[in-house]
C-alpha beads as a LAMMPS data file, in Angstrom:
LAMMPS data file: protein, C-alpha beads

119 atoms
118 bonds

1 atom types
1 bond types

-500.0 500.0 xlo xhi
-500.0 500.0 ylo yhi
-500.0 500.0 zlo zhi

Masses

1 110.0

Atoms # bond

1 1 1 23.550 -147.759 -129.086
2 1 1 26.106 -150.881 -127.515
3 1 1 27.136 -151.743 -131.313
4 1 1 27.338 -155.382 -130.954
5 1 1 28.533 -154.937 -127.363
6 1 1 26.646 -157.574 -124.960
7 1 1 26.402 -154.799 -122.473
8 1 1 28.384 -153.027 -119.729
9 1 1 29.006 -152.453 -116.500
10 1 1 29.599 -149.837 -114.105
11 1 1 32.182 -149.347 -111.751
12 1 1 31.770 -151.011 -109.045
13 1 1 30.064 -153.926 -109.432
14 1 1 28.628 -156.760 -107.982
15 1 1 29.318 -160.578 -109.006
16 1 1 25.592 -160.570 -109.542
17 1 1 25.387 -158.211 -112.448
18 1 1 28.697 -159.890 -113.776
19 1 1 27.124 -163.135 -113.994
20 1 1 23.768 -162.048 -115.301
21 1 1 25.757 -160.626 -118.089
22 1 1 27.693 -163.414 -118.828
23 1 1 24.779 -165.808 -118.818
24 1 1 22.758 -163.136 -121.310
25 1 1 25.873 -163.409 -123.681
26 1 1 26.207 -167.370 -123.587
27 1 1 22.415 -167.459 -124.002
28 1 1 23.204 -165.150 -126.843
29 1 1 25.787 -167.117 -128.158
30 1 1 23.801 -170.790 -128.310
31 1 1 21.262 -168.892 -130.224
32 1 1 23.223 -167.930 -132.718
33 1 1 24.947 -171.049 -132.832
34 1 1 21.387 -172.735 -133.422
35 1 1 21.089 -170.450 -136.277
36 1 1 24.071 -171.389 -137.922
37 1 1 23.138 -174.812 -137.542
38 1 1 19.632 -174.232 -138.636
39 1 1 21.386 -173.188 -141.984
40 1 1 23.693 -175.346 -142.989
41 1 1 21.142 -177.953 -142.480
42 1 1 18.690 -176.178 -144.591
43 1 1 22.049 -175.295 -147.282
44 1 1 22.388 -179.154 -147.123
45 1 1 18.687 -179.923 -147.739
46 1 1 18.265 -177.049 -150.888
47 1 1 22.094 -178.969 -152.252
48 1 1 20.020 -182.276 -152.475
49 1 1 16.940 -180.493 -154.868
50 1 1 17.556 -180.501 -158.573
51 1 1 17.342 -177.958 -160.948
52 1 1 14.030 -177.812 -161.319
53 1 1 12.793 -178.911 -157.845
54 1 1 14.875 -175.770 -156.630
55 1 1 12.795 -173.380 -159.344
56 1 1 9.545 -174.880 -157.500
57 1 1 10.446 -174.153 -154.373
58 1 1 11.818 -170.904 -155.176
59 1 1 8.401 -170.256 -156.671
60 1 1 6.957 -171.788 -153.507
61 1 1 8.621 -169.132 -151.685
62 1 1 7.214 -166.384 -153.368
63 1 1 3.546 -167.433 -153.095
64 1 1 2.736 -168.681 -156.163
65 1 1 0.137 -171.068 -157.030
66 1 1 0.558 -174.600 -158.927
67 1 1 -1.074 -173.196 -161.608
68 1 1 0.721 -170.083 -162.196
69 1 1 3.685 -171.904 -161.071
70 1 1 3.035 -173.970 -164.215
71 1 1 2.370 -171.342 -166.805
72 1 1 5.522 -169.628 -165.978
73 1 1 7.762 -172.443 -166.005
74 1 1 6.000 -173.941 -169.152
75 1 1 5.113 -176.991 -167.523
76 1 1 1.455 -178.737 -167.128
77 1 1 0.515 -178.061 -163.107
78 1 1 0.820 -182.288 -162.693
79 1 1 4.413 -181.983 -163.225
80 1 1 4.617 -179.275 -161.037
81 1 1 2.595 -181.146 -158.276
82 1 1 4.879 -183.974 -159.118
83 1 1 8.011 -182.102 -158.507
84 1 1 6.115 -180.448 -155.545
85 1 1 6.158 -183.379 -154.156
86 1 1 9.406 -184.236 -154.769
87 1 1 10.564 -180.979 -152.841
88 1 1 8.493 -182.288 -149.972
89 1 1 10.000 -185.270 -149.553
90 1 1 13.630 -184.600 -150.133
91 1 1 13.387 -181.647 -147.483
92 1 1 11.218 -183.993 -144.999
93 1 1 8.495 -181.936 -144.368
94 1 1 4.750 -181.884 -144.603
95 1 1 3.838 -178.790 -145.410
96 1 1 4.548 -175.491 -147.639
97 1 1 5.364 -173.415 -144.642
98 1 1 8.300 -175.718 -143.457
99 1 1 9.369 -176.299 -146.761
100 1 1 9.723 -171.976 -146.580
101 1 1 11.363 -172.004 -143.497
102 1 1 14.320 -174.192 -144.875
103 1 1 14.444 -172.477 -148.399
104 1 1 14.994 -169.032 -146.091
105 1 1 17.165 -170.579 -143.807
106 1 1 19.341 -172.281 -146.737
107 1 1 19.294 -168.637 -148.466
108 1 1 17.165 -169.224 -150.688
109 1 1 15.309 -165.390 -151.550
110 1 1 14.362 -165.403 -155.110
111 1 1 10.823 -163.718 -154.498
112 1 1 11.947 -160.843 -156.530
113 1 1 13.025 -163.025 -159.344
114 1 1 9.637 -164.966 -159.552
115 1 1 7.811 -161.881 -159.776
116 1 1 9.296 -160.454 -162.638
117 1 1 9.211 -164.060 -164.590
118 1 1 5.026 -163.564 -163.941
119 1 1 4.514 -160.145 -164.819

Bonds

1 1 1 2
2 1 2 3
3 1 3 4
4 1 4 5
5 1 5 6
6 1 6 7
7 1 7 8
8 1 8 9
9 1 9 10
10 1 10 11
11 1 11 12
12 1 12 13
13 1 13 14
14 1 14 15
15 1 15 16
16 1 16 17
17 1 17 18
18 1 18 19
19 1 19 20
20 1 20 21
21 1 21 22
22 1 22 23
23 1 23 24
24 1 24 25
25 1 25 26
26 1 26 27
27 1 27 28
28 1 28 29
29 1 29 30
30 1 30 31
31 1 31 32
32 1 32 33
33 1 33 34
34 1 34 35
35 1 35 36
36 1 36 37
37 1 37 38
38 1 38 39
39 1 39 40
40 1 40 41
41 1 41 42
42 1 42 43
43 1 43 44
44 1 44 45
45 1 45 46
46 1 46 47
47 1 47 48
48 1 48 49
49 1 49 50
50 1 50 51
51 1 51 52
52 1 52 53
53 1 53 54
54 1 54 55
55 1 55 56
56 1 56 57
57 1 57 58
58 1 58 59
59 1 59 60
60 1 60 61
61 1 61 62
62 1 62 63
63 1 63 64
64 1 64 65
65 1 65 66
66 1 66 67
67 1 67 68
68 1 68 69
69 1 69 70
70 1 70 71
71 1 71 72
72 1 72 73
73 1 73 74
74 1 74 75
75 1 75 76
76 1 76 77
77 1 77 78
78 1 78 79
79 1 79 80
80 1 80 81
81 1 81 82
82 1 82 83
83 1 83 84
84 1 84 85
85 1 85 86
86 1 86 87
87 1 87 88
88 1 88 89
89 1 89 90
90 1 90 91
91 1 91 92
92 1 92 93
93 1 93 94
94 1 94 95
95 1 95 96
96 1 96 97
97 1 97 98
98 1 98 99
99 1 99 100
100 1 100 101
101 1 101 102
102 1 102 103
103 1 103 104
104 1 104 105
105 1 105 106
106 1 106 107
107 1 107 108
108 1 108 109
109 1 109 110
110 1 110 111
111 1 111 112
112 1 112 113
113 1 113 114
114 1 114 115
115 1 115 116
116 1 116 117
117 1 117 118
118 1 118 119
């Protein structure tokens, strides 16, 4: 209903109210700042991958298992553990789920794509 307005105010009004609604837009503000920041850190972090190590974790991100992982990219599932790995460490994490959370923050949506390659 505000369309992207941080609020309003009615006539007359107290400093109060205008300073609860300027804190609720810079509170708005830093958190979309974050975001940003989030990323272009995560945009930096995909850059780094190669080819391949991107197709992993773009599989990654749409649920798919080593295995099929494998079959679809016509590899044997030790590469794909190998490159896995690879992933892992050149985003710094330790586990699937963060490795996600930087593939979607970097922009990384390629679910669709994987699931037509394994049909």
């Amino acid at each position: 209903m505000l369309g992207g307005v941080a609020g309003y105010l009615n006539w007359p009004f107290d400093n109060d109210e205008l300073l609860n609604t300027f804190d609720r837009m810079l509170e708005a503000h830093k958190a979309h700042e974050r975001q940003q920041s989030l990323m272009a850190a995560g945009r930096r972090q995909v850059a780094q991958l190669t080819s391949r190590e991107r197709e992993v974790l773009s599989a990654l991100l749409s649920g798919m298992a080593t295995r099929e992982m494998a079959r679809v990219l016509h590899l044997s599932p030790r590469t794909v553990e190998i490159h896995r790995a690879s992933v892992m460490a050149k985003l710094h994490t330790r586990s699937v789920a963060e490795a996600v959370k930087i593939a979607l923050f970097a922009g990384l949506d390629e679910a669709s794509d994987w699931e037509n390659r394994a049909a």
